[in-house]
N, C-alpha and C positions, 0 to 999 in steps of 0.2 A: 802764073799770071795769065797766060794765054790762054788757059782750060778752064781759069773764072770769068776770063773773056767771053771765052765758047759758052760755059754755061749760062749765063744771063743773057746771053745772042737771042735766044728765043722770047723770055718775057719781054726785052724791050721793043721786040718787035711787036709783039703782041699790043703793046703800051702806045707804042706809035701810029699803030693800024687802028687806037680806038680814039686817041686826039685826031688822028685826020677824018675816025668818022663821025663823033658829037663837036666838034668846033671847039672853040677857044669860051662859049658859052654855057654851052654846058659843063666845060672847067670849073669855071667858077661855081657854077650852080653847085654842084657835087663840092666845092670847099667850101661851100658857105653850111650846107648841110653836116661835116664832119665837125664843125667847128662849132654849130650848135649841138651837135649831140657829144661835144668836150665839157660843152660850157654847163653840159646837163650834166652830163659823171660828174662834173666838179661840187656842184651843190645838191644834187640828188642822192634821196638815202632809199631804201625799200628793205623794211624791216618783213618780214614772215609773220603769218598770222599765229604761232605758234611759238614766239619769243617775244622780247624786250628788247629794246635800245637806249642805252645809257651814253646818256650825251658826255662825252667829256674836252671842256672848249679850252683849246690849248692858248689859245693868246686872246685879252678883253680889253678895251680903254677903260673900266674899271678897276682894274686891278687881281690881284690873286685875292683867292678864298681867307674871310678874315683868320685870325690866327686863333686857332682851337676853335676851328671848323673844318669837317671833310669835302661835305657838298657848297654847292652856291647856290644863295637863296636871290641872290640879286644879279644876276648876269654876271658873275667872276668868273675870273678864268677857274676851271676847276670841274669835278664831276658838278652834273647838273641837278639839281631834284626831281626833275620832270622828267618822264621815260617816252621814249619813243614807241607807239603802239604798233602793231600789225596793219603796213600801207605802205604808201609812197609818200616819203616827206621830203620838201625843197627846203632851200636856203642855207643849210648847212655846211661851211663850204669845206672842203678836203684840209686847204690849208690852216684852217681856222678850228673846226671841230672833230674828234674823232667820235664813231657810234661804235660801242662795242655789243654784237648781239649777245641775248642771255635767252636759256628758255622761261616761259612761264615755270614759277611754284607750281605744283602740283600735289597735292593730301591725299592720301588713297583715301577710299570712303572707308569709316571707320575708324580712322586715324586721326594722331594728334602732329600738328608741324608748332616746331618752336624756335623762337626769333633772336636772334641778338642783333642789337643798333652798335655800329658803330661810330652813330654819331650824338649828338643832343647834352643835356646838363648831365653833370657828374652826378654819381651818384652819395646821399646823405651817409654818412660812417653806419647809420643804423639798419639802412636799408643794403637786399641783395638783390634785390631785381628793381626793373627800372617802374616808373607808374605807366597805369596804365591812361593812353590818353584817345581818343575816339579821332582817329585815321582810315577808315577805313580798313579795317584789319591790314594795316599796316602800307597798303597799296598808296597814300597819299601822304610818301614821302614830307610833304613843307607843312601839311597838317599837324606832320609829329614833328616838325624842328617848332614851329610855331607856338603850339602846346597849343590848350584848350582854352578859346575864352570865357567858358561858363565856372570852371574849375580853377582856372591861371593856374593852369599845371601843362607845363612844359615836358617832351620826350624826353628821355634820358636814357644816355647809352649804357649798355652793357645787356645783359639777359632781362627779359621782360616777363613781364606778369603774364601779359595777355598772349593766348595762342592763338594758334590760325586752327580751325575745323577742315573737314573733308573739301576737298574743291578745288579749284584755278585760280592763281594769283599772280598780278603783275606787281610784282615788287620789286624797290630797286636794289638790286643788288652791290651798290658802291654804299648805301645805308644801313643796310639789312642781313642779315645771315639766317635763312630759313635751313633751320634742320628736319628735313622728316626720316622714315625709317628704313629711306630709300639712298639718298641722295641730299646732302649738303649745298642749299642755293647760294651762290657770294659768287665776285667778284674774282677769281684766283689773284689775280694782276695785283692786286690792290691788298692781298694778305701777306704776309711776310711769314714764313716757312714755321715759327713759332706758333702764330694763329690758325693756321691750319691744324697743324697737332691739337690744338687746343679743341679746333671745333669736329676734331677725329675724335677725343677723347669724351666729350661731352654726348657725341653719337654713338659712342659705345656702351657708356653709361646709365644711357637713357638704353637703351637695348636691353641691356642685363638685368633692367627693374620694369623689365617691359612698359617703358613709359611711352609709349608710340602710341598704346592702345588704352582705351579708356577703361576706366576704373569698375567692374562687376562685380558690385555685392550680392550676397545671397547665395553663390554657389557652394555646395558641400564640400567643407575641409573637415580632417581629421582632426579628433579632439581627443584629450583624456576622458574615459568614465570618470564620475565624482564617484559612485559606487562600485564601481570593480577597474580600479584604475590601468592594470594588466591588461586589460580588453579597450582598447582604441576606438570607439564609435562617430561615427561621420554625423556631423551637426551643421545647418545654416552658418551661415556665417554674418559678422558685422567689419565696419571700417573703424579703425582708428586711426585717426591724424594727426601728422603730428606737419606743425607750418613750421616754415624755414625763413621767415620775416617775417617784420615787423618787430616790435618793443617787446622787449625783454619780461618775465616775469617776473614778478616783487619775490622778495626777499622773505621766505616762509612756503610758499607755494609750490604745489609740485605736477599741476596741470593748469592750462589754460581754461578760464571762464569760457561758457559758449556765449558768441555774440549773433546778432543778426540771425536766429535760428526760426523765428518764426516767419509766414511768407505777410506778414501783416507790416513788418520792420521796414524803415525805412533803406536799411541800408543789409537787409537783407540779401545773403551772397549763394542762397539755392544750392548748399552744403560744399561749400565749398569751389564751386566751378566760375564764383566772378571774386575773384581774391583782393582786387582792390573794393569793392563793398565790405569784404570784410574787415580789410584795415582801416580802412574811413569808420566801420562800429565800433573800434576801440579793440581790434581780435589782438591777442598777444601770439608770437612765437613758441615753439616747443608745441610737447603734445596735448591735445585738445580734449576737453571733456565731451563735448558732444561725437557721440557717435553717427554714420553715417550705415544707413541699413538698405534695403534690397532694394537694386536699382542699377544704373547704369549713369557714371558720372566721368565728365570729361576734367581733371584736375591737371593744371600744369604742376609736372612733378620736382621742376626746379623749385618750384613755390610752397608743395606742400607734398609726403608720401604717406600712403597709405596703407597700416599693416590688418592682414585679414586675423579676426580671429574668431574664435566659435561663440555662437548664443549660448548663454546663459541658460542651462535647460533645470529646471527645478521637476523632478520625476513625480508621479503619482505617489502618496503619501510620505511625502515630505513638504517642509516650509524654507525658504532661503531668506536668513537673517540676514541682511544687509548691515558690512560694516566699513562704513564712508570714510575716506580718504579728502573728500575734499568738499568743501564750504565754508561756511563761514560756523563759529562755536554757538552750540542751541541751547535750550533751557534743557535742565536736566528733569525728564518726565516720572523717572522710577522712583520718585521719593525721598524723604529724604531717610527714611528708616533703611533704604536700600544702599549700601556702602562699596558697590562691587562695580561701579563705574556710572556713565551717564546711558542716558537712553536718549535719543533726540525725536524729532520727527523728520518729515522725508527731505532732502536737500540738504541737511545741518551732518557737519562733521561727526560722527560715531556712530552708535547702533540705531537703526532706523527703530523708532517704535514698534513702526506694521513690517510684519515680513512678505516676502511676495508666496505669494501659493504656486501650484504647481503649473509648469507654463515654461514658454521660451520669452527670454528677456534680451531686449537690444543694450546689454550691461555691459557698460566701460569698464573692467577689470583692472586698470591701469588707478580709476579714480575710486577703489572700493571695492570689496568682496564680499561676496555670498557664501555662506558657512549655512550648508544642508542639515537639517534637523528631521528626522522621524519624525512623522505623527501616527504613525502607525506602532502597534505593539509588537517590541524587537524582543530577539532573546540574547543573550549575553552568557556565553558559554565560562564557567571558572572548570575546564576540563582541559587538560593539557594536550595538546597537540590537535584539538577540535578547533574550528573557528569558525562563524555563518558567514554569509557571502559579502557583510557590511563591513566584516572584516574590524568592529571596533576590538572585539576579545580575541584579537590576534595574541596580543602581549598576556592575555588570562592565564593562570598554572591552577590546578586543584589544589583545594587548601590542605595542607598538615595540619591533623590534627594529633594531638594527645588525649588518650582518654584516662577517666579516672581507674582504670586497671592497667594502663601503661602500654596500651595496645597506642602504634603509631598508623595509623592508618591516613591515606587521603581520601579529599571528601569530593567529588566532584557535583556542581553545584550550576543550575541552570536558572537563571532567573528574567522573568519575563519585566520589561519595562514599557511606559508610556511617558510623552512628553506631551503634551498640552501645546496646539500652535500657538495660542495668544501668552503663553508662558516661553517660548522660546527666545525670544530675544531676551529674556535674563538669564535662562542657561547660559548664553553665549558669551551676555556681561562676566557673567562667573567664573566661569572657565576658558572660553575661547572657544572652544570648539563640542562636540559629546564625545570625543578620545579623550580627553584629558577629564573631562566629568569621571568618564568609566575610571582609568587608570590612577589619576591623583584621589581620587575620592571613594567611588563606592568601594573600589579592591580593596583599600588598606579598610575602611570599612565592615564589610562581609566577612574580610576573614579572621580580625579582628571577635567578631559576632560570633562566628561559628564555632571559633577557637574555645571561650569563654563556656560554650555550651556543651564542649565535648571534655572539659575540663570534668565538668559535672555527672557523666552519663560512662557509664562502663560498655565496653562494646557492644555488648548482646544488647543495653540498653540504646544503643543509638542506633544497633540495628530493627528492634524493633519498634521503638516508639517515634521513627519515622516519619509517622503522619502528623503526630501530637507536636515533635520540632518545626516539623514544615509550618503548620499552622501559625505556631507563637512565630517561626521567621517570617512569615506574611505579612501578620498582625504589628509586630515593631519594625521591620523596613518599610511596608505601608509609612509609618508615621514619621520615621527617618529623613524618607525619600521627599517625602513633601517639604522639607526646610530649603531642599535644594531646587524646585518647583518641577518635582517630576512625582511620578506616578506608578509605584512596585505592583504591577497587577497578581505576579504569584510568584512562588518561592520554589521550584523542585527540586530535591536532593535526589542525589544518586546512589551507587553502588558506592559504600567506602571497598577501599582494596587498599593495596602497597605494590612497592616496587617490585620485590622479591616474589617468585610464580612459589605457590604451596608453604608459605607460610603459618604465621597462626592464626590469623584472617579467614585461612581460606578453609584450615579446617574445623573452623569453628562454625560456618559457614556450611560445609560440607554438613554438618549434624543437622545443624537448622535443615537442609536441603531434603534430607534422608526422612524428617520427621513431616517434611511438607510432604515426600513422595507417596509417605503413606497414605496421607490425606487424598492426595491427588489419587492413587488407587483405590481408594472407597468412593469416591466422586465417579470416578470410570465406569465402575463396576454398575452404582444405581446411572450412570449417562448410561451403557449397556442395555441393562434392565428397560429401563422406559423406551430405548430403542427398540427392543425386539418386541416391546408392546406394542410401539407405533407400525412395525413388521406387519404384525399382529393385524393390526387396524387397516394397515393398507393392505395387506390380504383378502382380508374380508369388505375392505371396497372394493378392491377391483374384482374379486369373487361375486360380490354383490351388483358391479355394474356388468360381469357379463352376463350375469341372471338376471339383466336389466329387464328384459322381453318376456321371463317367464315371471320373474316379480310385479311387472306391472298384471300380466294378467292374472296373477295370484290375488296382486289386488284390486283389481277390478270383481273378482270374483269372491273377495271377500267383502267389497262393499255391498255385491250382490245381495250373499247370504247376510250380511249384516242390515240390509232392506227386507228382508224377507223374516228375519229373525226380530227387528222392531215390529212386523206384520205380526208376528206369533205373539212376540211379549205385550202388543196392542190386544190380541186376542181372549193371549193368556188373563192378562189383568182384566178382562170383561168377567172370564169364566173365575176366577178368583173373586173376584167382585161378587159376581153370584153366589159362589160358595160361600160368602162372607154371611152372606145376606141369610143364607139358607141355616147358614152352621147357627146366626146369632139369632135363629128363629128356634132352632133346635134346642139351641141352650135355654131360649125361654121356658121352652116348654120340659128341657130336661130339670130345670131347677120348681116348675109349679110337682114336677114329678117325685123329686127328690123330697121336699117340702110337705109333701103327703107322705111319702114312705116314712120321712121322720117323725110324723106325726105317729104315726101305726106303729112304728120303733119304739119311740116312747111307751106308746100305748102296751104291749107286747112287753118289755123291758118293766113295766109296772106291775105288769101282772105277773110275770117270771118270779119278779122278787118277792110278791106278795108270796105266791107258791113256793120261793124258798124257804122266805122264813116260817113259812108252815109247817112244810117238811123238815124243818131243823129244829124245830121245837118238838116234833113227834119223834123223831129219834133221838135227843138229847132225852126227853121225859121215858122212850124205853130205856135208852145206858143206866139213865138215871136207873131204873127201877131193876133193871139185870144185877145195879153194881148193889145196890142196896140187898138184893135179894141175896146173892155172894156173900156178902159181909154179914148175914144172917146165918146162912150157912158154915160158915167160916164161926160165928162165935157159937154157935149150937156145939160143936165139938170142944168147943177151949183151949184147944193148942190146934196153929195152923199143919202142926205136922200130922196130926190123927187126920186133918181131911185132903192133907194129901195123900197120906196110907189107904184111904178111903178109894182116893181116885184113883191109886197106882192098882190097888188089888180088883179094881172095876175091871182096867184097861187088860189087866193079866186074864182075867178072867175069860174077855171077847179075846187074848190074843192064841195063837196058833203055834208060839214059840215057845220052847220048853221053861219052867223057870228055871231048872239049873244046867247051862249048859254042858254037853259031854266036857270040849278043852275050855280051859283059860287061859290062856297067857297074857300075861303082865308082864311090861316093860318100864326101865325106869325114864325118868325126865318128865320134864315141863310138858306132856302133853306131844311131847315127840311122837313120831311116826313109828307103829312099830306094828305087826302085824299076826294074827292067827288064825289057825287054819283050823275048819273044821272037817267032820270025817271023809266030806268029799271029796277034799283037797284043794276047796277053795279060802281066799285069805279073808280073814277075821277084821274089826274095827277094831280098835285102840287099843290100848294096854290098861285103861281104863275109861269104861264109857261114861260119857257125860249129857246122855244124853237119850231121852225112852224112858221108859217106866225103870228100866236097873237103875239110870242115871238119877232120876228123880229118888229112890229109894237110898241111894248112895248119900246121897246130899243128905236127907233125913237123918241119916248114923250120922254124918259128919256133924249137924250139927247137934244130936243129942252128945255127941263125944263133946263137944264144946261149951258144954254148960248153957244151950240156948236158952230163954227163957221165952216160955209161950206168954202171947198176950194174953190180958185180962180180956175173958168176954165182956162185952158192953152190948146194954139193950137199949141205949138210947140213940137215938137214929138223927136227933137233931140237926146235928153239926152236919154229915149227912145230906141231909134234905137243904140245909143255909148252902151250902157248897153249892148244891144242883142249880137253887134258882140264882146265885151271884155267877155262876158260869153263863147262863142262861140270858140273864142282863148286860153280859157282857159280849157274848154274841150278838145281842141285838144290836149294843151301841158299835160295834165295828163292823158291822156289814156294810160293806161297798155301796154308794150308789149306781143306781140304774147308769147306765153309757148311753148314747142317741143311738145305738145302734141296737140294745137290747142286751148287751152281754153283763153282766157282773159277775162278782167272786163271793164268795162267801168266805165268813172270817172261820181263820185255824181252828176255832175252839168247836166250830160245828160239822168241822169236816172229821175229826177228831173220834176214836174209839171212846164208848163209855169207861173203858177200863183205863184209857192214858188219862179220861177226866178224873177219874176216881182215884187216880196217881198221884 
């Protein structure tokens, strides 16, 4: 006690030395001053310009807040509606109110903050969020207990439609629970350990479906290829919505109608981003027909989520049959000859009439699909283990065939088709898709066809009248195909083969091969040939263009002489000319020349013959008279042999040879060669002569041995003399005429001995 004595010895003194030095007045003064600045803490508040102040008035002459309310709209005791702002506020008094600070909401920019009330009307059994009512994005607490006058639509607690956007918000926190993706705004005091999990749970939720951040359509998501579905290609993207209020869908329905989608509408909700417009146009719950395409949209995701999926890409030659899921049932356009389903038009439940062409489409998938059609000409492999990149003849195997010699062979079979885009939405009635055209239809079809045809054809025949099958299969699938509204543009057959490597196939095949190779060696040989001619050729071109420089001046040199030689042949044909002229003067005058000589020919040639016949008459008239004179002669004797004896003993008489020679020799035969010698030792004539005076004498014996009989002499001379002048007349009538040149002949009988006439 005494050292707490000691220790405050000093302040009091202190205390005492400052009453004895301001007086008992300035006492006062200085308690009148502490006791206003009591009375000021006591009602004085100073809220930060960077929070809220949440009145909450613990004791009122009113009364406590009515019952199934949190705040007080009328002075009850109880949290207040009205917030304390950033200042200094009086009247408030310690014992009477308490102010609990909060900070301002805060939204990052880009971000979504969302609200739960917890206070206002309950909510209807149909509805999950509360309406939406025009508060001032929620800042004016008794505006939302209030509700709207133009609407008489009243707040209502629990998760609300409407969000708060990027910004600063003084909200009150004993009414409100702002979520954003930061930070949870409320009240702690005033939640109970349940409600906080609850609005921990609701920030986590929103987190994992990134609902903090607003909704971007358009960006590239992965998609399936429609044509090579193994290959994943990055496509546009679209939104589909599906809303989590409002009324329920009817009973048949499997998407919601779009409502409010034009911006002309009155209750047009800007795709989704003012969710009470869209309930006020009648939008239903579940997922939404309208799609929501590239853009940037802020959607409370308690209200409604958003799945991204890919555009609708319909590629270069192809058509997408649209096959609708949802509207209301349309007239059936395909006819009625048409049995294979309805065709509608655009809007109406089942196959849209028009397909869309190729392009990216903002297509709800959910409300209908698109089945890809070729328009282009595909080929459709029947070869086993081939298949094109469209992948329809995947399921294709070559057909077995039998032939009619028993050969099994397979046929593998290519065939090109076309589909017509204004004909594809009835393939599609038809069949469903072009896999199930190819595999329910044309396969048991074709093979079928081929079958039948190879029934018919022995192998060699089906190997080689190949072109002639192919044809006739053109010509009847052409007309097949068309029942089904598609389009066989050709038919190619392949190799038949079989399973088995070197069978009968193959060496039957082998022969065929061995009888083509020949061919193909006689082809070689003349391809050969014409090569080494074309050698040939280009030899002598390029021989020819390196004597390019001495052939030009070859032929410069022979156009030369080729001028200089028309200079000649110009000449020539003068001096020709001239000789012409001269030659046909010449002739003139050789023909006046000839023209006289002929005349003097004649002339000459007249007188010749004149002198012939002159002369042929005087020697005919001497034969004449020689022969006459003879045959006088001749009968003066009486026998022709006396005046041969006559003549022989004349000639003996001038001759010099002995009449009897020394030797003789005679030989025998026909005049055979035989020979004698006389004494000088030279050889002799004949073995008998025939010929001289001995021979002439010989003959005489001979024929006095033969009983000759001499002619009778005769002295008339008549006949004779008639001979002479009828020869004589007859010489003259065949004498030759004169020639123009003066030559003639004279006839036989005048050139002629008197003695042959006289013969």
């Amino acid at each position: 006690m005494s050292l707490l004595l000691l220790g405050f010895g000093a302040p009091l003194a202190q205390i005492s030395n400052l009453i004895s030095t301001i007086g008992i007045t300035g006492l006062v003064l200085i308690g009148t001053v502490f006791a206003l600045l009591f009375a000021a803490w006591l009602t004085l508040r100073f809220i930060p310009n960077h929070s809220v102040g949440v009145v909450e008035k613990l004791w009122s002459a009113k009364g406590s807040v009515p019952e199934g309310q949190i705040l007080a709209l009328n002075g009850e005791a109880g949290f207040q509606a009205d917030l304390l702002r950033g200042g200094i506020h009086f009247g408030y008094w310690r014992w009477q109110y308490r102010v609990h600070l909060c900070p301002l909401v805060t939204v990052p920019q880009g971000k979504i903050g969302y609200v739960y009330a917890r206070d206002g009307q309950p909510l209807a059994p149909s509805q999950t969020l509360g309406h939406a009512v025009t508060c001032n994005n929620y800042q004016d607490a008794r505006a939302f207990l209030k509700g709207d006058e133009k609407t008489n639509r009243l707040g209502q607690r629990g998760r609300q439609l409407a969000i708060v956007r990027e910004g600063v918000y003084a909200v009150n926190p004993a009414l409100f629970v702002v979520i954003t993706e930061n930070a949870a705004y409320t009240l702690r005091s005033l939640l109970t350990q349940h409600e906080l999990a609850t609005v921990r749970s609701w920030q986590e939720e929103l987190s994992a479906i990134d609902g903090f951040a607003p909704v971007v359509i358009g960006e590239p998501v992965k998609a399936a290829n429609p044509l090579h579905p193994e290959e994943p290609m990055t496509v546009d993207s679209i939104g589909i919505v599906t809303v989590h209020d409002g009324p329920s869908l009817a009973v048949g329905e499997i998407i919601a109608p779009a409502v409010g989608a034009d911006v002309g509408e009155v209750n047009y909700h800007n795709n989704f981003q003012d969710p009470q417009r869209f309930l006020d146009g009648g939008g239903r719950r579940g997922r939404q027909y309208q799609p929501i395409t590239d853009g940037t949209y802020f959607i409370n995701r308690w209200f409604a989520t958003v799945e991204l999926i890919p555009k609708t890409v319909v590629p270069i030659g192809y058509v997408g049959v649209v096959v609708s899921y949802y509207g209301q049932a349309g007239d059936d356009l395909s006819g009625i000859a048409f049995r294979h389903g309805e065709r509608v038009a655009e809007g109406r439940r089942g196959v849209w009439e028009r397909p869309f062409g190729p392009g990216k489409y903002a297509f709800n998938t959910y409300a209908g699909n698109i089945v890809l059609v070729p328009t282009t000409n595909f080929v459709l492999h029947w070869v086993t283990g081939k298949s094109e990149a469209h992948r329809y003849d995947e399921s294709l195997r070559s057909i077995d065939l039998v032939t009619r010699d028993a050969y099994e062979p397979r046929l593998p079979l290519s065939v090109v088709v076309h589909i017509d885009y204004q004909r594809a939405p009835n393939v599609i009635q038809r069949f469903g898709d072009v896999k199930k055209l190819i595999t329910q239809t044309l396969d048991p079809m074709l093979s079928a066809y081929f079958r039948d045809i190879a029934h018919k054809k022995t192998m060699l025949e089906l190997l080689h009248d190949r072109d002639q099958i192919q044809a006739e299969a053109r010509a009847e699938l052409l007309r097949k195909f068309r029942e089904f509204d598609i389009e066989c543009v050709d038919v190619l057959i392949g190799k038949p083969d079989t399973e088995e490597k070197d069978g009968k196939i193959e060496s039957l095949l082998e022969q065929l091969r061995q009888r083509q190779l020949s061919i193909e060696q006689m082809e070689t040989y003349q391809r050969q040939r014409e090569a080494s001619e074309k050698r040939r050729e280009l030899a002598e071109a390029q021989a020819q263009a390196d004597m390019q420089t001495s052939l030009t001046n070859t032929r410069v040199k022979a156009q030369i002489a080729e001028s200089e030689g028309e200079a000649e042949l110009a000449r020539a044909k003068k001096q020709a000319e001239k000789q012409i002229v001269m030659a046909e003067a010449n002739l003139a005058q050789s023909r006046r020349q000839a023209e006289q000589t002929l005349v003097l020919a004649e002339a000459d040639s007249k007188q010749a013959m004149l002198h012939g016949r002159g002369e042929a008459q005087r020697v005919l008239q001497i034969g004449l008279s020689e022969a006459s004179v003879l045959m006088r002669k001749v009968n003066s004797y009486g026998d022709p042999r006396l005046y041969a004896l006559s003549q022989v003993g004349g000639q003996l008489a001038k001759s010099t040879q002995p009449l009897v020679p020394e030797r003789v020799f005679v030989a025998g035969g026909d005049g055979g060669g035989g020979s004698a010698g006389n004494g000088d030792g030279h050889g002799g004539g004949g073995a008998l002569a025939t010929t001289g005076l001995v021979g002439l004498l010989m003959q005489t014996l001979l024929a006095e041995r033969t009983t000759f009989a001499p002619a009778e002499p005769s002295g008339d001379l008549a006949p004779l003399n008639e001979l002479a002048n009828r020869l004589t007349r007859d010489a003259m009538a065949n004498m030759a005429p004169v020639e123009a040149d003066g030559a003639g002949s004279l006839p036989a009988a005048a050139t002629q001995s008197p003695r042959a006439l006289a013969n």
